[in-house]
Structures are given as structure tokens and as C-alpha cells.
C-alpha positions as CSV (number, residue, x, y, z in Angstrom):
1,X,26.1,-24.3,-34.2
2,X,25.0,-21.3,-31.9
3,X,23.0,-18.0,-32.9
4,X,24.6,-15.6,-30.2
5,X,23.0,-12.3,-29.6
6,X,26.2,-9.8,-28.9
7,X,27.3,-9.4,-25.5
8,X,25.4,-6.7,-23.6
9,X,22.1,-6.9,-24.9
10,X,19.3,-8.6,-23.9
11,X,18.5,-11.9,-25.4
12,X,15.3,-12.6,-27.2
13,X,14.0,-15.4,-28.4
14,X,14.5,-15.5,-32.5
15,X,12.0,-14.1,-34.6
16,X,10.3,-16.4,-37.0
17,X,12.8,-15.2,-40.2
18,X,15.8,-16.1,-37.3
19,X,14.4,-19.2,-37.2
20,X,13.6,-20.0,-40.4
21,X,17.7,-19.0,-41.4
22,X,19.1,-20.8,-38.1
23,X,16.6,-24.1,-39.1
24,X,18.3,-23.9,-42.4
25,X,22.0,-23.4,-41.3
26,X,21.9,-26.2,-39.0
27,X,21.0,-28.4,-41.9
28,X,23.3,-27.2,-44.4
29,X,26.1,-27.7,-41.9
30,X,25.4,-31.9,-42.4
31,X,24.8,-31.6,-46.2
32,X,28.1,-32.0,-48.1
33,X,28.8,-29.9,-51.1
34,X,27.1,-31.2,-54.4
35,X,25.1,-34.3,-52.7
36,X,21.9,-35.0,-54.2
37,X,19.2,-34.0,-51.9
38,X,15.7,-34.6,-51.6
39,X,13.3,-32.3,-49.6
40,X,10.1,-34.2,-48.3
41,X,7.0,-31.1,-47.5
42,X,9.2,-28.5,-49.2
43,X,6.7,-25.9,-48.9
44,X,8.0,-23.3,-51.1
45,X,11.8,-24.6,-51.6
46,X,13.4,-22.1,-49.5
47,X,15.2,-24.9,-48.0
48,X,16.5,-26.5,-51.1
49,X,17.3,-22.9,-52.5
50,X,19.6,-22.1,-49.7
51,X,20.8,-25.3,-49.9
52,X,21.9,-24.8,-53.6
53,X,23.2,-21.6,-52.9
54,X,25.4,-22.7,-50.1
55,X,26.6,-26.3,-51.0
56,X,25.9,-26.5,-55.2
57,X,23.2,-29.6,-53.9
58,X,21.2,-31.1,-56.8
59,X,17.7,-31.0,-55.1
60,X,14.6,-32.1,-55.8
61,X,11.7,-31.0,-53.7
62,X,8.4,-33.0,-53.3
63,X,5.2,-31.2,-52.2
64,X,1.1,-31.8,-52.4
65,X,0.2,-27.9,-51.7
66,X,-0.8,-26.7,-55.5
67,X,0.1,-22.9,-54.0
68,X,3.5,-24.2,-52.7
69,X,4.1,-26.1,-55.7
70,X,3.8,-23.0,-57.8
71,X,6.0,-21.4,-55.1
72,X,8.8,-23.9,-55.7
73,X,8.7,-23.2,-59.1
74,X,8.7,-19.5,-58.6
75,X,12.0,-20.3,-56.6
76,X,13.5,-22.1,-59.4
77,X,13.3,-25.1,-57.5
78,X,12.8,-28.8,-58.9
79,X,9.4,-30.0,-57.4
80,X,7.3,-33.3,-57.6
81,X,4.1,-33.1,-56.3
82,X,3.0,-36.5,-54.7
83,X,1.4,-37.0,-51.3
84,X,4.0,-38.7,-49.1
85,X,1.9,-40.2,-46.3
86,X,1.8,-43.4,-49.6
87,X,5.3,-43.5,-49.4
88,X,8.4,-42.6,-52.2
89,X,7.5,-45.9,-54.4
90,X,8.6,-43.5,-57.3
91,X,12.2,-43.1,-55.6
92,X,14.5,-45.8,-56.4
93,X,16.8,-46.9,-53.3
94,X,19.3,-45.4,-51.9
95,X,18.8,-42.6,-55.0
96,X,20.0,-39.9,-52.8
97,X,23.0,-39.2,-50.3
98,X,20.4,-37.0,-47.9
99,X,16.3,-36.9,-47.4
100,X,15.1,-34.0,-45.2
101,X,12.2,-33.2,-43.7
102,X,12.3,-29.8,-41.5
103,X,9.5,-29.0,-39.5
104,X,7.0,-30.8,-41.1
105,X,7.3,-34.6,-39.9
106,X,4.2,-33.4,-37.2
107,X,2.2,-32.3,-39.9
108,X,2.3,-36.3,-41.4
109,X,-0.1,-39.1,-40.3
110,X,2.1,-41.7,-41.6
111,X,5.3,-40.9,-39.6
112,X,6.4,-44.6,-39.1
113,X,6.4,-45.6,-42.6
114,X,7.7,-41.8,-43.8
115,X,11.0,-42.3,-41.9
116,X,11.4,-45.9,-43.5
117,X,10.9,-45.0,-46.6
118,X,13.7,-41.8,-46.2
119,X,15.9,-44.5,-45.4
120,X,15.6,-46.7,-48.2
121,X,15.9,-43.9,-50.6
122,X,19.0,-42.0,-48.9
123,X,22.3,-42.9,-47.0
124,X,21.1,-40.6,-44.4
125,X,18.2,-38.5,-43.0
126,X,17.9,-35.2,-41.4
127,X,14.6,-34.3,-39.1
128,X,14.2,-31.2,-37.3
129,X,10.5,-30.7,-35.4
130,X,9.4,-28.8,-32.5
131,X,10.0,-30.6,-28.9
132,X,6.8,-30.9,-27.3
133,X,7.7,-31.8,-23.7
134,X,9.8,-28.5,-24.0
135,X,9.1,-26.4,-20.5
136,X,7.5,-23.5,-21.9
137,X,4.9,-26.1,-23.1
138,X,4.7,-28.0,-20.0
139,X,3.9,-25.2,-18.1
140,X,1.1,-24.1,-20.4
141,X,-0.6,-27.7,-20.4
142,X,0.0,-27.4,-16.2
143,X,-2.0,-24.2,-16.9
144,X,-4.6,-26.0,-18.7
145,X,-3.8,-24.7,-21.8
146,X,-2.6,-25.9,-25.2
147,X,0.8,-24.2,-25.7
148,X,1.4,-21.9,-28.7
149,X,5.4,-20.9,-28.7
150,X,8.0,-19.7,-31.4
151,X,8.1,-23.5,-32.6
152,X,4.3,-24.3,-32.2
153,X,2.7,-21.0,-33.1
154,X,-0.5,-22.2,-33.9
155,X,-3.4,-22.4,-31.7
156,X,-5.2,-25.6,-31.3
157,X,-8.2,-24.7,-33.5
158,X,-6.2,-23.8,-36.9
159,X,-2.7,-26.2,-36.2
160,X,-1.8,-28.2,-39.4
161,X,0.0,-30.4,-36.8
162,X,-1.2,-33.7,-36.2
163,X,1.2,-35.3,-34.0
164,X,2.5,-34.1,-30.5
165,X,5.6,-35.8,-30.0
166,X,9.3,-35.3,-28.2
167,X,12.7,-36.2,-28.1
168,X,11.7,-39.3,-26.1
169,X,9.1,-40.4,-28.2
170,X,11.0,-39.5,-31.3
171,X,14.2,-41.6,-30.0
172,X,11.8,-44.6,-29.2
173,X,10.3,-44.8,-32.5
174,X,13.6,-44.6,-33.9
175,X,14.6,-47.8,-31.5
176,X,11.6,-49.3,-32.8
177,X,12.4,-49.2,-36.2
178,X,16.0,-49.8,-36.2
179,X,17.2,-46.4,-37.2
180,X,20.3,-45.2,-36.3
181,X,20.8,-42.1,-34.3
182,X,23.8,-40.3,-35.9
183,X,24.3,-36.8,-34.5
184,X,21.7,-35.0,-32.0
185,X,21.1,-31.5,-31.5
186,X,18.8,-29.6,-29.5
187,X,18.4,-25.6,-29.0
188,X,16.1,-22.9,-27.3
189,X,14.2,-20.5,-28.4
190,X,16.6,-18.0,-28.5
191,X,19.3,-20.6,-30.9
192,X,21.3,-21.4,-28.5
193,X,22.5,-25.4,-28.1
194,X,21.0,-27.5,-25.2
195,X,23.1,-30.2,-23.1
196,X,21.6,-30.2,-20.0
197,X,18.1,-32.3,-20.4
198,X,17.3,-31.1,-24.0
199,X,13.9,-33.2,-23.4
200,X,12.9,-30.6,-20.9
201,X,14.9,-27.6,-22.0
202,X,15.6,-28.0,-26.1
203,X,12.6,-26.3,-28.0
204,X,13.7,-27.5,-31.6
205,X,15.8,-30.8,-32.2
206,X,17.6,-31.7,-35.1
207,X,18.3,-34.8,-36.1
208,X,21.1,-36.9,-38.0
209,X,19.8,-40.7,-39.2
210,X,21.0,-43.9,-40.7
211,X,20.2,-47.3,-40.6
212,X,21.7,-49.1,-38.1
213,X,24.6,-51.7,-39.3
């Protein structure tokens, strides 16, 4: 899935309502019409809105925020408000056909035992989360700086993010803890896919889990 800017005009990288549309897209395009689908740090329920609009998903989203909550609601979305980081002990297994998290797995403290418990309560998972090693950010640590970019726009003082991770790490945990790397993809900040070295080059990755046979 590519966002193409039309031929002849300069591409720039996607603005932060592109992104949020082309974050969503890329999700959708895994989700099967009418799954059951549960949304882990759903913010407002955007996601799960879309997601009903474009594949008829029975969603439930699950958030701590109280404003985001009453967001949710405001989006006519279906919203349980637990913290996570204790786990989905309130989930039966394998309950759902997908469990999402988009953008948000950096925000969590608890990531190892967040993407086992996503497995034991869904068939599959999909991840997305900014790449940290991506170049624009290597250059601004070689610069001595922390690096704010479209997919880290916060500076280091006010960043809700908690973990700093990439591809590499991400694909080691997963090694780790016997999970199952499906389907990979990896694009810059102006949408478009990354082969070549998406540790170094992809600014957002998306990924497609199960647990391995």
C-alpha cells in the first residue's frame, strides 16, 4: 500500500491528518470484513470507527485516558477503560480474530507482557510504531540531539513515549518470545514502502503477528 503524490509535484512528507488516514488504511487492509476487533490505547476510537466504516468490524476499544474515553463514546465507539500494562485478564482467549495497537506500543512500560497477552486473546496482532534507528533520527542523535520527526513529534521534555526502540529490537523481542512474524511493512515519511534497509530508511513499520506453530 503506497500514498503517491501525483507525478510532477514535489513530494512532501505527509502531514499529520495523511498520516493518521495512511496509519489506518494500512491496517484496515489486514482486517477482514466483520472480524471482531479489539483496539488496545484507542485514544479516541478513530481507528475502530474507520474500521467499522470500512470492513462492518465489531470493535471494542480499551483506553485509561477519562478525556479519550469520553471521546470514544462521543465517536460511538465501544470502550472499556482498564490500564493494560496489568494485562487483558478480563479477555477470554483467543476472544478475538485481530488485537491492534497503532502507535502506541512506545507509550507502554509493560511491552513484553502486552504483546503476549494480544496473542492469547486474538489469532493475530497488528503493531505499527515509529522506527527509531530511522536516518532522519540517526543524524539528529550524531548531532547531539534528540530527534523530533513526523513519527516522533515530541520533544524530549513533554514525550509520552517511554520506549525507544526499532525494527531490530522489535524483531528480537519477537524471537524472544516466540511470536511469529507474519507480514512486514515499512514506509517513509512521505508513505511510500521501504525495501532497501527499512531499519535505516523505514520511518513507520507495521506489523502482522501470530504465534509461531
Amino acid at each position: 500500500m503506497t500514498y503517491e503524490k501525483p507525478r510532477g509535484t514535489p513530494r512532501n512528507p505527509l502531514t499529520a491528518k495523511e498520516r493518521e488516514r495512511f496509519d489506518f488504511a494500512v491496517i484496515a487492509n489486514w482486517i477482514p470484513p466483520g472480524e471482531r476487533v479489539l483496539d488496545l490505547g484507542c485514544g479516541d476510537g478513530r481507528l475502530l470507527r474507520y474500521l467499522r466504516e470500512t470492513k462492518d468490524v465489531d470493535g471494542y476499544g480499551v483506553e485509561i485516558d477519562d478525556e479519550s474515553v469520553l471521546a470514544c463514546i462521543r465517536n460511538g465507539v465501544d470502550v472499556i477503560q482498564i490500564d493494560i500494562e496489568r494485562g487483558l485478564s478480563g479477555f477470554e482467549s483467543q476472544s478475538f480474530n485481530h488485537v491492534i495497537i497503532s502507535q502506541a506500543l512506545q507509550a507502554m512500560r509493560a511491552t513484553e507482557r502486552i504483546l503476549t497477552e494480544m496473542l492469547r486473546v486474538a489469532e493475530e496482532a497488528v503493531i505499527s510504531f515509529p522506527n527509531f534507528a530511522y536516518r532522519a533520527n540517526r543524524e539528529a542523535i550524531t548531532g547531539g540531539h534528540m530527534p523530533v520527526s513526523e513519527d516522533l513529534p515530541y520533544e524530549w521534555y513533554d514525550t509520552p513515549n517511554v520506549r525507544f526502540f526499532t525494527i531490530v529490537d522489535f524483531e528480537a523481542l519477537c524471537e524472544k518470545l516466540g511470536i511469529e512474524i507474519r507480514e512486514r511493512l515499512a514506509f517513509d515519511v512521505f508513505g511510500q514502502p521501504v525495501a532497501d534497509d527499512p531499519n535505516l530508511n523505514g520511518s513507520l513499520a507495521f506489523y502482522r503477528l501470530g504465534r509461531k506453530a
